[in-house]
N, C-alpha and C positions, 0 to 999 in steps of 0.2 A: 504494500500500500504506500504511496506518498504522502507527504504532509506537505505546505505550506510552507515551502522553506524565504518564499519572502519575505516572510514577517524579520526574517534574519538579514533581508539584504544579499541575500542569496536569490538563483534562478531556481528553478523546480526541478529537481532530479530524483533519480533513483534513490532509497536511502542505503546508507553503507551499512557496509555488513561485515560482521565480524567473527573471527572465531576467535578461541582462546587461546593464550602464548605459546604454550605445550602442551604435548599430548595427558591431559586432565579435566576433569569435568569442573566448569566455574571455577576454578581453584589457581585464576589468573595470578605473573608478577604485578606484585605492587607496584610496580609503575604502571602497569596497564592498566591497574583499578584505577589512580590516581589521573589518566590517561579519561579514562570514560567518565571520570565524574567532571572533569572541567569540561569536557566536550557535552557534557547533557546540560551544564551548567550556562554554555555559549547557546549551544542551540536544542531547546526544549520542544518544537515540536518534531523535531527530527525521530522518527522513528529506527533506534537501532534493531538489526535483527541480528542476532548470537546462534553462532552454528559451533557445536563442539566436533573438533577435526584436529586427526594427529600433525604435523606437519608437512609432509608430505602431499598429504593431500588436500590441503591447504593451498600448495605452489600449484597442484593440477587445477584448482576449483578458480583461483584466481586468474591463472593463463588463459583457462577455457571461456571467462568473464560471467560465470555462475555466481562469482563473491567479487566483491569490491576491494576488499582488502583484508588482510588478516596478522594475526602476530604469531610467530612462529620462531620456534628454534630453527639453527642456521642450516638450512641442508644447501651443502654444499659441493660442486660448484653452482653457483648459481644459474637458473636459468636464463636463456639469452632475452626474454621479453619482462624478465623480472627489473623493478627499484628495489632497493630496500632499504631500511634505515635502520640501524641498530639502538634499541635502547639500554640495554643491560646485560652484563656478562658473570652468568653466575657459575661460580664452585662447584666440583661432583663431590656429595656428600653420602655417607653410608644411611640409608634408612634400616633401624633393626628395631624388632621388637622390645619392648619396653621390659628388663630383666637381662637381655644378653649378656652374656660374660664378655664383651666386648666394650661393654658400661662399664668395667670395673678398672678400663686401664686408663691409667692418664695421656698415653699416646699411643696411636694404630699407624702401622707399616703395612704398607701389601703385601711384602714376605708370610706377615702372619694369619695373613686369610686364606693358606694354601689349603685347607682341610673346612672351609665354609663353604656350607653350601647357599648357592646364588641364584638369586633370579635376574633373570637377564632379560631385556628387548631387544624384538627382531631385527635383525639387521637393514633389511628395506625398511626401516620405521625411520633411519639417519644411520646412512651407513661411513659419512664421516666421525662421528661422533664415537657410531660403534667401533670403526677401527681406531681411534685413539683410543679409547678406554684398554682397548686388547694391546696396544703396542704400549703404552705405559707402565701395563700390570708387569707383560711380560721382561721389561728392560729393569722393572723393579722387583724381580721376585716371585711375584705372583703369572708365572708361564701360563698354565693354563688353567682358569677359573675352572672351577666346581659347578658348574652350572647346571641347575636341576627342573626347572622349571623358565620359560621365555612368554613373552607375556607383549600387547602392542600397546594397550594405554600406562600410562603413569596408574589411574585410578586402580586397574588391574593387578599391575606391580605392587602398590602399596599394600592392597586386599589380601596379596600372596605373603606379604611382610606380616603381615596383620597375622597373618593365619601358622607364622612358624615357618612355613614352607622353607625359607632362605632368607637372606638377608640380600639389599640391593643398591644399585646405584643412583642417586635423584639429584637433580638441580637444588640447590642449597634455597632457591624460592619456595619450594614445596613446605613452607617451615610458614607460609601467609596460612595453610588451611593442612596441616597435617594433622590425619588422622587420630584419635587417643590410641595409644597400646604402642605408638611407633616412636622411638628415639631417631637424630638426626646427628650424626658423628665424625667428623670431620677426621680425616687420616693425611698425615703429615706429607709424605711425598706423591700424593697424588695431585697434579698439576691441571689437570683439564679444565677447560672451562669453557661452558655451555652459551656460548651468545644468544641473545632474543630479537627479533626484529620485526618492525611493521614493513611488510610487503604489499607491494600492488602491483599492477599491470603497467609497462611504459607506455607514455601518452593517454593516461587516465586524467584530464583536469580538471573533476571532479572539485570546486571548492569546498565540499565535505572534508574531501579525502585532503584536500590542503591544509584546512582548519586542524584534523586529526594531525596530522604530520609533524606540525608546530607546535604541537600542543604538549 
């Protein structure tokens, strides 16, 4: 549906559409909450519509011009009709359940998670992503993870954390809406870092998608 977007001084267009930063249900980076609320704030009758999509499929829905735009972890190389704009780059942090013997240390090495068992996402979910995580483990120790369970959303992954299955790897954002029963643990030599960004189509000039961009 459209609103009214003259009342803003704006032309009448589609309204922009959004999914969430990472593959998770509403459980957006705080910038991108902080992101939506000035943008409702500027333009109130603007109707936003909210599509939960891992990111991946995020870059297809946006190329194909089904979405307007979206925020997405970085899959990278980028595609050739994509912008994108980077707003934050988060930490890989251990999500474990709350009691782990891995709470009781004051500092975690990958070495030491040779015999944990892990749940891990698919590698088509980011398969940049996924292959750092696997070449850092391995140059540090941890050769080849224990992997017992693979899983494509965040919300799934945590479910599996939640439930004992294994312990995992999450964007240190996960920490705005993390589940009860889940600890978030920071391990010393793992380096990765999970950039986020608002993506759109090139030659979209959208003053929505302008307004958001600046925002």
């Amino acid at each position: 549906m459209r609103r009214d977007d003259a009342r803003n001084g704006l032309p009448l267009a589609k309204p922009v559409r959004f999914e969430s930063a990472s593959p998770q249900r509403l459980s957006w980076h705080g910038s991108v909450v902080s992101v939506f609320r000035e943008f409702r704030r500027r333009h109130p009758d603007v109707e936003l519509m909210l599509h939960h999509m891992v990111s991946v499929h995020q870059v297809e829905a946006v190329v194909s011009n089904r979405l307007d735009a979206g925020f997405a972890a970085a899959v990278t190389p980028w595609h050739k009709e994509l912008e994108h704009r980077q707003f934050a780059l988060d930490r890989m942090v251990l999500a474990v359940p709350k009691g782990h013997p891995l709470m009781k240390r004051e500092r975690i090495r990958l070495r030491e998670l040779r015999n944990v068992p892990f749940v891990w996402f698919h590698r088509w979910v980011n398969p940049t992503v996924y292959d750092q995580l696997m070449d850092v483990c391995a140059r540090r120790g941890l050769r080849s993870p224990r992997v017992v369970q693979e899983a494509t959303d965040r919300d799934t992954v945590l479910g599996l954390v939640q439930c004992q299955i294994g312990i995992a790897w999450v964007p240190e954002s996960t920490r705005w809406q993390c589940p009860r029963g889940i600890a978030l643990l920071p391990v010393v030599d793992m380096d990765v870092r999970l950039p986020f960004n608002l993506i759109w189509k090139k030659g979209n000039s959208s003053p929505l998608l302008q307004a958001l961009s600046v925002g």
